[in-house]
Structure formats: C-alpha cells, structure tokens
N, C-alpha and C positions, 0 to 999 in steps of 0.2 A: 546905761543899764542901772537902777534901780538896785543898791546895795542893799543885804539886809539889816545891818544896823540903822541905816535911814528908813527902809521900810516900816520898821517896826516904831521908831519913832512916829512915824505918819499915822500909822495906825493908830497909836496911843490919840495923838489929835484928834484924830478920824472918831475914835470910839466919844469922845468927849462931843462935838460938834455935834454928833446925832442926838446923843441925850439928851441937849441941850435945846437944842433949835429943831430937829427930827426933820417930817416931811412937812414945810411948812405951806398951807393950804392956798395962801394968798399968790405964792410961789406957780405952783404945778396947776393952779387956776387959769393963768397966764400962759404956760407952758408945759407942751408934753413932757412926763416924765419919763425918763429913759427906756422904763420897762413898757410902757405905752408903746414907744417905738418900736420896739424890741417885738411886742406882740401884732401890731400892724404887719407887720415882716411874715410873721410863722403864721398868723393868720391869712396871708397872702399866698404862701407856699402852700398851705392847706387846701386852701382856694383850687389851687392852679394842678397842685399834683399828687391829690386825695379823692380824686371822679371814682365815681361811686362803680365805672364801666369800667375801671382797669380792674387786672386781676390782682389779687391779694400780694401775688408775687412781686409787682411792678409797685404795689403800693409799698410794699416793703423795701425796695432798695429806692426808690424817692425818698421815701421817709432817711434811708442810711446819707442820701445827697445832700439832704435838706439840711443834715445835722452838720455834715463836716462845712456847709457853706455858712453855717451861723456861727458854727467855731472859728473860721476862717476869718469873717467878716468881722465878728468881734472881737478877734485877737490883733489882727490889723489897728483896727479903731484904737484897741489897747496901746499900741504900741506906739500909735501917731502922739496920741495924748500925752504918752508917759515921756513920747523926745520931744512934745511942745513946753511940756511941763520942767525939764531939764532945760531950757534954751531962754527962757521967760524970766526976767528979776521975780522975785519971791515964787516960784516956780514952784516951790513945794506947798501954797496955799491952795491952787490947782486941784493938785494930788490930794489933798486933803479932803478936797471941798465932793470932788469927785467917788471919791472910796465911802466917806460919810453918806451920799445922796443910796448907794446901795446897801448901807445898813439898814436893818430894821429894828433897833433896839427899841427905838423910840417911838414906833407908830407899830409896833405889836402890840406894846401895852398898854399904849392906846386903845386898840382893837377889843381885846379881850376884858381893858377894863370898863370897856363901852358894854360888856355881857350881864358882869357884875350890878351896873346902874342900871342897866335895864329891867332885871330882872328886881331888884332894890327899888326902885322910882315907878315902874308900871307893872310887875307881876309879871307872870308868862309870856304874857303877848312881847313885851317889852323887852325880856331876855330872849325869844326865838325871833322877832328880826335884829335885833344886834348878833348872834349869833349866826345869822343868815351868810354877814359878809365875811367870814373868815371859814365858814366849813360848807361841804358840799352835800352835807346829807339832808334831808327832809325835816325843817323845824316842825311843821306844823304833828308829824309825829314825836317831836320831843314832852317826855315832860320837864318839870325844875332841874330835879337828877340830871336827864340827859340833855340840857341845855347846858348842865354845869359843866358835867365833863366833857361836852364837845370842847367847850373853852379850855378849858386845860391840858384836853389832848393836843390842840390847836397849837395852844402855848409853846407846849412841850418842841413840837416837831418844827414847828415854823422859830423857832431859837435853834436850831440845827441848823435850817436852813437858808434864814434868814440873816442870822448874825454870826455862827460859830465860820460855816462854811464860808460867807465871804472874805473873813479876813483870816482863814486861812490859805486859800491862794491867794490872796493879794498878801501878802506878809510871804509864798513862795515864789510866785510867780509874775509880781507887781501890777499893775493896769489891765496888764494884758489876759492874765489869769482872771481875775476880776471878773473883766468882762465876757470874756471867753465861761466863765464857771455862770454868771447871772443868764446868761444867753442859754447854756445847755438847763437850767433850773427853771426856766421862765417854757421854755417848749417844752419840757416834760407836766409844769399843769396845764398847759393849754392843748395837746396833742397825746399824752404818754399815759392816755386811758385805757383800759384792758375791754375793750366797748368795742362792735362790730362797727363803728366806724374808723375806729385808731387804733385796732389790736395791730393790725399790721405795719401803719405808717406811722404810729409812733412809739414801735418798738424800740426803733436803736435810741429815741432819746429816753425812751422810760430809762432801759439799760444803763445808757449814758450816764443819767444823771443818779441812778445808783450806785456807780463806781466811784464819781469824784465825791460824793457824800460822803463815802466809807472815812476817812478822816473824821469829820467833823460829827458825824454821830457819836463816835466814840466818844472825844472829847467834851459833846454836848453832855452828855451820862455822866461824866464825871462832873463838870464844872453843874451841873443841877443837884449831883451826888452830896459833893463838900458844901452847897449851899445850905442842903438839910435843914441845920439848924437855927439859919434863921423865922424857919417857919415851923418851929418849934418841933423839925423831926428829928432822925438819926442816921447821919451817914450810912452807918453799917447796914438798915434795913433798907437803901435806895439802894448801896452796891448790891447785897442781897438778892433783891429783886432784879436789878442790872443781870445779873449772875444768870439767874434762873429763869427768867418768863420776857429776857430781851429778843429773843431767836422762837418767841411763838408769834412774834408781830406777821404781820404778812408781808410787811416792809422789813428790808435785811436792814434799815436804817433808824426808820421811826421807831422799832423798839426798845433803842436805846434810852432817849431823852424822855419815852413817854414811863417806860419800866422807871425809870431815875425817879420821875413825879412822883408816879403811883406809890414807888415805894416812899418817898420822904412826905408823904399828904395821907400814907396809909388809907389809900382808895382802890377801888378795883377799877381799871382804864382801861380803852379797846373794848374787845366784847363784841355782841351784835348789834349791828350799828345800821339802819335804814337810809340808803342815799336814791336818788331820784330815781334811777333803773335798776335796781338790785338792791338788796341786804347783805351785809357783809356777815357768815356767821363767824367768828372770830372767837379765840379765845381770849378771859381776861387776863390781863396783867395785873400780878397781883391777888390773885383769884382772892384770897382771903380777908381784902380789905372792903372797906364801906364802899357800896353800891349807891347809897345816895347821897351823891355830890350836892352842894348848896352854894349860897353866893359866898359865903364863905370862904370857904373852900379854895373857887375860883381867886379870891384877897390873898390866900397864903402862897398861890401859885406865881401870882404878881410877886409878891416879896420872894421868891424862888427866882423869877428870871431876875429881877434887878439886882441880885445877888451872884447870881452865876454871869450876868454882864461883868459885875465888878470886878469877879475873879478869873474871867478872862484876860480883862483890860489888866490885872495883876500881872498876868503872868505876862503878857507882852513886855509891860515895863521891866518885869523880872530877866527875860529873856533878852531885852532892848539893853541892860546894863551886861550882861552877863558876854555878849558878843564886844564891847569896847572896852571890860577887861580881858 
C-alpha cells in the first residue's frame, strides 16, 4: 500500500515530469494514450447499452452499471500497477511516470496558449479553430472577446480538473484513486450531457463526477486565488468574487476556478455562452468586470495557471515534509 509521505513525494516528481516533458507527441503518435483507451471503453458501453429503443428508465440504470464497471475496472488496473510498481527495482519511477502521463499541467497551457497565437499570428479565424479543441461551444459564433474568454474559462475549469483533481486522489488514494477518478472525469465528457441522448444514461456519471470534484474545485479557487498577483491582480478581489458569484455557475464546481479567474483578471466569465445544440443563458461571474477579453488577457491567465501549478507543487512539498516530521 502506497504511504502517504511517499505519495506525496511522487507527486512532487510527478508534478515536475509533466512540466517538463508533458504529453510528448512523438510518444502517444506511437501509442494510445490511456484516456484513448479509456474512451474506446465508454464509447463501447454507449454503443451497446444507450439504444435509442430502451426506455429512459433502463438507460438510466445502464448508465448507473456502466459507471460502477469503469470504477471497478480502473481501480483494479490501479491497484495491479501500484503492486507492480512496489515489487519492480526503482518501482517508484513507474509511479511516477504514470501519475505524470494524467496530469495536464503541461499540454493545458499548451492548448490555451495555442488560443493566444492564434488569435496573435492569424486573427479570428486563427483564434476560433485553436479554441475549437478545448471548448464545446460554437467558434464560428465567437468573436475576439469570446474567443478569449472561452480560453480562460477553459483554463480555469480544466486546472480543476485536470491537475488539481488528479493529484488529489492520487496523493489520497494512490493509482488506484487515479485512475478510478480519470475514468469517472473522462465518461462524464463523453456521456454526462444534459441532451436527449445522455440526460438519462449519463446521469450517474455527470453526478459522479460532480462529487469527487467537490475537493479539487475548492482548492483549484484558491491555488488561482493567491496566484493573483502574479498577473498583476488582487487576492482579496478573486476570493471576493469566489465568495459571491461562485454558486451562480451552473456547475456546483466550475465556479470556483472560473470566479477565481474572473476575479484576479477583473473580467466578467460564464455568461451566455452558444454551444452546438443550445445556448447557455447563464449569469456572469464577476458581472462588473470587463466583457471584452483580448489575447492578452488570455497571457495573464497562462501566468495564473503556471502559478497556481507552482503553488500547488508548494504545498505538496509543504505537506510531504510536514508528515516525516
């Protein structure tokens, strides 16, 4: 079993590796990568037991089957790994190399700062398909503004759940939490849409994966909160907005990290937002701050995550000495 003063070590590793090396493309060119598989799977179960001819009712407790067999199956896998990885000379390189491959610290900011040079290097066209691959709403209704803030909303939420949340169950729950947490996060965007095809059958993962977020959004708010000031905001005015306009999100989750933004970038975020089959009318976060995001803007958000990276990776180390005295 997986201690946590070694956990948390690994972690520290783990966080370093990703920033360092991320998702390297020559890599996953070669070889599926894990959440590939992962979705083959849910995309199979979807297949097999989301007919369009069962009733709403039977799509609904498939969908509850579905979830507890991906939890299952990748807790298993968790735990095969985590007693290959103890049994193996240098065993904890393993661990490492594995916990790193599900972070995203380093191919978020990637992503997002593919948004920034797009919109910099080609104009609109340039920033609404780089912003294509990280959000689900309709570019070609963006303008600059809401190219900009898709990306930072993006930011925001996908550093919750991309990096806060994995290494907080794996820092509680080792490999097995891991993967067990990547597995319910990965079928809740592929099935845990509110849409007459998945309102039913992927209720229990939408749900699902609103629960075990409840952690990591908190923390995400804060660790974007004390970043503030490197992007030349103010703490007080992120918690501020955390405080007030985080529980208008329509996500019990996303509005933490994204209120955190909004307040430390002084922007209004969320809002009505156009995605392929609906409009989201939404309220803003923030209401009182600037509406028109720029690529800018999107640059200070970058310095926000690399920032609240670091002070995550802080506190682990903080946390990692603090258990070995």
């Amino acid at each position: 079993m997986l201690v946590l003063e070694n956990a948390l070590w690994l972690l520290v590793a783990a966080h370093l590796l990703d920033a360092v090396v991320g998702d390297p493309d020559w890599l996953w060119r070669r070889l599926p990568h894990p959440v590939v598989w992962l979705g083959k799977l849910i995309a199979a179960f979807d297949q097999r037991f989301n007919k369009t001819t069962l009733s709403n009712g039977a799509r609904k407790q498939n969908g509850v089957l579905v979830l507890i067999t991906l939890i299952v199956l990748s807790s298993i896998t968790g735990f095969c790994l985590q007693a290959l990885a103890e049994r193996l000379p240098y065993g904890d390189v393993l661990t490492i190399v594995i916990a790193a491959v599900f972070l995203a610290q380093n191919s978020l900011y990637r992503h997002v700062a593919a948004v920034r040079d797009g919109l910099k290097n080609h104009g609109l066209h340039g920033g609404r398909k780089a912003v294509s691959m990280i959000v689900g709403r309709d570019p070609d209704k963006l303008d600059e503004a809401g190219v900009s803030r898709a990306a930072i909303e993006s930011c925001a939420e996908n550093f919750s759940d991309g990096v806060v949340a994995p290494v907080f169950w794996f820092a509680v729950l080792g490999l097995p939490g891991l993967l067990a947490y990547k597995a319910v996060n990965t079928a809740d965007s592929m099935i845990g849409h509110k849409n007459e095809k998945y309102a039913a059958f992927g209720w229990a993962s939408a749900r699902f994966d609103d629960l075990i977020n409840l952690p990591a959004s908190r923390l995400s708010g804060l660790f974007i909160a004390f970043a503030a000031p490197m992007a030349k905001g103010k703490v007080a005015d992120s918690l501020r907005c955390i405080r007030t306009d985080a529980n208008k999100h329509r996500s019990p989750n996303a509005g933490w990290p994204e209120a955190a933004m909004a307040g430390a970038l002084d922007l209004a975020l969320a809002g009505p937002r156009v995605y392929a089959e609906y409009t989201a009318q939404d309220s803003y976060l923030n209401d009182n701050g600037r509406k028109q995001a720029s690529g800018d803007d999107i640059a200070k958000a970058l310095v926000l995550l690399v920032g609240a990276c670091w002070l995550q990776a802080a506190l682990v180390v903080t946390l990692a000495v603090l258990v070995v005295v």
